[in-house]
N, C-alpha and C positions, 0 to 999 in steps of 0.2 A: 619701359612700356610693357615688357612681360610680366612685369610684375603685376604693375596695375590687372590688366586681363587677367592674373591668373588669380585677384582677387576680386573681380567681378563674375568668376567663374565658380571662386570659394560662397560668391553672394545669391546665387543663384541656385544653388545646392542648397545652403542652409535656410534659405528662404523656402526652399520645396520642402522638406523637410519643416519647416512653420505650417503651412499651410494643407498637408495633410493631418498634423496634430495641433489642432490648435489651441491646446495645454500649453505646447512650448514660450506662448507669447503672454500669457497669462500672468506673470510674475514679472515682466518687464513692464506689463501696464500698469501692474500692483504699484509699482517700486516706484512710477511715474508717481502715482496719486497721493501714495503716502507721503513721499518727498518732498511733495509742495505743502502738505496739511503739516510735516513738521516744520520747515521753512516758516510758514504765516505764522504757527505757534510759537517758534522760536525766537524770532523778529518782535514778538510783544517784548517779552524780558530784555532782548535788548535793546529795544528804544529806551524803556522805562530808564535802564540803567546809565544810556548817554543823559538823560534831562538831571541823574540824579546827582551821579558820580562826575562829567564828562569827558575827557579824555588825555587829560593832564593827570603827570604823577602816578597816584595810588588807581586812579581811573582810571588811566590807560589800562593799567595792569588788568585791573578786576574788568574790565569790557573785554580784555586778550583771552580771561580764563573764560568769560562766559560765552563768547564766541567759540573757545576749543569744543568748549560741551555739545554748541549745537553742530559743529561740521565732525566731533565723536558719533551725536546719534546719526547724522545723515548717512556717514559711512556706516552703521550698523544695518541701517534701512536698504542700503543699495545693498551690503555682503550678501542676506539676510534672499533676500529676490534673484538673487545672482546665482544664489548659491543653490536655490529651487532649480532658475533655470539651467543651472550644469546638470543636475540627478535626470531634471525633465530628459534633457538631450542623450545623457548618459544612458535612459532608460530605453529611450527611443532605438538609438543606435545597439542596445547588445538584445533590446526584448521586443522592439519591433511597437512598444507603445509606451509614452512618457505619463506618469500617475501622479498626479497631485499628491493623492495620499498618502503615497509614498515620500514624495519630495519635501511634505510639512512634514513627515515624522525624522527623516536625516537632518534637516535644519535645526529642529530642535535635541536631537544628539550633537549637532557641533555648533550650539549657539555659544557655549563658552568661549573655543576657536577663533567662532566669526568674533566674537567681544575683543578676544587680543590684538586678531590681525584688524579691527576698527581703533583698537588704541595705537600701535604702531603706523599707521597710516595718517594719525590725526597730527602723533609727535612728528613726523615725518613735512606735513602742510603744515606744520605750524613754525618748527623752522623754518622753513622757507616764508614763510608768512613775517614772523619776523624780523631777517634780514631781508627782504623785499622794502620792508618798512624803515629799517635804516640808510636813511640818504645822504649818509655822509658819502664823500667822494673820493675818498681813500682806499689805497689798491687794498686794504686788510677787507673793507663794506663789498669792493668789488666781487673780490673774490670767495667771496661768505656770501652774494648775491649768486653767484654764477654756479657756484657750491652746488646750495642749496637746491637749485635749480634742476642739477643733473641729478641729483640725489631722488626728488619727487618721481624723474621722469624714469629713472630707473624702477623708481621702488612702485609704480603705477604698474609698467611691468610685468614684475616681481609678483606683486598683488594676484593680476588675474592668470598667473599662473599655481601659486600659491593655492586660490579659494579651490581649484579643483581636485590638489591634492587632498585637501581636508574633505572635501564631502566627497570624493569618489573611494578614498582610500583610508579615512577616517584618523587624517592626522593631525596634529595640533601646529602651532606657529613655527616651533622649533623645527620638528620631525619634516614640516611641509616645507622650510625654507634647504633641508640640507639634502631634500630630496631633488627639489628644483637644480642647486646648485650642481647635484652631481650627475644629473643627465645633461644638462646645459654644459658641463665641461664633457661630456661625452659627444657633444654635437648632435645628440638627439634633437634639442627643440631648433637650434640654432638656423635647419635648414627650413624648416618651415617659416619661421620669423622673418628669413632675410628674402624669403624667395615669392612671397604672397604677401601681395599689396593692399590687407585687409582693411587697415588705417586709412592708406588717399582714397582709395575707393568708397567706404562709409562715411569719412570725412568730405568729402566733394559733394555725395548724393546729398548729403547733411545740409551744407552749406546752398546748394542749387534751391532744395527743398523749402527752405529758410528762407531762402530770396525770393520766391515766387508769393510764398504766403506775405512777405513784406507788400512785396508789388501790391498784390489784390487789395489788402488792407489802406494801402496807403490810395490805392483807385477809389476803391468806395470811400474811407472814412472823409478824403479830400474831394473827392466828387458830391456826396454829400455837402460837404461845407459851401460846395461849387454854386449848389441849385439850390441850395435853404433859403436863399433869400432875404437872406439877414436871421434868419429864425434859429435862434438859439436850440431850443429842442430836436432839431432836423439834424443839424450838426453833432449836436453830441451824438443822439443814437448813430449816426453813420459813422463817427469817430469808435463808439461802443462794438460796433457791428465789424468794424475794419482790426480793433484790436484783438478782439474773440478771433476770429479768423487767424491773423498772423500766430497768435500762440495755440491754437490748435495744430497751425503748420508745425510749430517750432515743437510743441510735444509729438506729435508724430514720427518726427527726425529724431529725439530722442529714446522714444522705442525702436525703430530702427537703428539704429546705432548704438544702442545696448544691448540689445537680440543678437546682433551680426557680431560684435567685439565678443562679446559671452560666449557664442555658441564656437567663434572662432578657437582660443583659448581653450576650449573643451578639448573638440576636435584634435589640438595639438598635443595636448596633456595626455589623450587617450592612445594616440599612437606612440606619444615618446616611452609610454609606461609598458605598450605591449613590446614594441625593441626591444626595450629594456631586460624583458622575462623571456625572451626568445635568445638574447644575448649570454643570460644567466646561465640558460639550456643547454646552451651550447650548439642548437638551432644556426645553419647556414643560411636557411630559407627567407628571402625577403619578406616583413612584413608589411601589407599594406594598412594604408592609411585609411580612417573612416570615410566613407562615402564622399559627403562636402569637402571635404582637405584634399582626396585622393584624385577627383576633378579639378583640383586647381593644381595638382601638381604633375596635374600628365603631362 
């Protein structure tokens, strides 16, 4: 239970923090918009390619590679906005104002970075993608299943700890994963992760969120259908009108919940790294934590 509160208290900081700069939010709506306009473009090529090939044999295959490609670009789209919104935060927290212009011009000095840590991510769901898909029932499928499994949720992680070493610190895949590694063996991030419940917190609001925009939609598009009268036209639109709604819910819940996880991960990155240089120092003096973290961990 302290946990949860003390990442409802993490959620309430970084949200004051949104809403005196509201640059910060900016790139998580981006990353929303973009994502679904490559999703609909992506989804052409592969339909085409089930009518063509479908999914026996050599098909399977070539539908697995061309499914890689689009969940390569999607993760490039979310690093890409993510990775704005960590400078935005970053810039926030040490200069008191987060700058677009700034935050497009470091995205584009670590666009190579984000490209790696988007192919590592991709091979990473795609293992798992692929023995998810193996249904045989053998302890070898199970545990290539179970594997895999742990392997994503780690490397998810890993991920959004990773993308803030690369744009606050200006490392690459390698440099950022062995930088992560060795403050995380130092118990630098470890107490922040175990102790702030950022996850069930933005996951429940997520999910409440999500439920309510269901209800509404599912009140009108079926209340419509209720009083049409048999009239086809009434019904759709109110079925139209009820589905617009629920997914406007459900995109909202997904800025929130990319905003909150992103700025969370910063927040952590940014204190593990200043320990870190106070530790070097040889510094006895506790260092705190940024603003949002440091509220959730009092």
């Amino acid at each position: 239970m302290q946990s949860f509160s003390r990442g409802w208290s993490f959620l309430k900081q970084a949200w004051g923090m949104a809403f005196k700069d509201k640059d910060l939010l900016k790139p998580s709506i981006y990353a929303l918009v973009v994502g679904m306009i490559v999703s609909v473009i992506g989804f052409i090529p592969l339909a085409i390619g089930y009518f063509i090939f479908g999914i026996e044999s050599i098909g399977g295959w070539i539908m697995f590679i061309m499914g890689g490609i689009l969940v390569f670009v999607q993760f490039v789209v979310a690093y890409v906005f993510s990775g704005m919104t960590i400078y935005l935060i970053y810039g926030y927290l040490s200069e008191g104002d987060g700058r677009m212009d700034k935050a497009w011009e470091i995205v584009r000095r670590d666009f190579f970075d984000i490209l790696t840590l988007a192919a590592a991510s991709t091979v990473v769901n795609m293992l798992k993608s692929a023995a998810q898909r193996n249904r045989k029932n053998s302890m070898v499928a199970s545990l290539a299943r179970s594997a895999t499994s742990l392997l994503e949720t780690l490397w998810t992680e890993a991920a959004l700890l990773v993308l803030p070493a690369m744009i606050i610190d200006d490392l690459n895949l390698k440099d950022g994963m062995q930088r992560i590694w060795k403050i995380t063996k130092e118990n630098l991030l470890l107490v922040g992760i175990s102790t702030v419940g950022v996850r069930w917190v933005t996951g429940l609001i997520s999910f409440v969120f999500s439920a309510i925009g269901f209800v509404i939609a599912f009140v009108i598009g079926g209340g419509a259908s209720f009083v049409s009268g048999g009239s086809t036209a009434v019904s759709v639109i109110g079925i139209v009108i009820g589905a617009l709604i629920f997914f406007t819910f459900v995109m909202v819940a997904s800025v929130f919940s990319s905003y909150t996880n992103t700025a969370y991960h910063t927040c952590l990155y940014i204190w593990a790294r200043e320990v870190e240089t106070a530790k070097a120092q040889g510094s006895s003096v506790p260092v705190s934590a940024p603003a949002p973290l440091a509220a959730a961990l009092a």
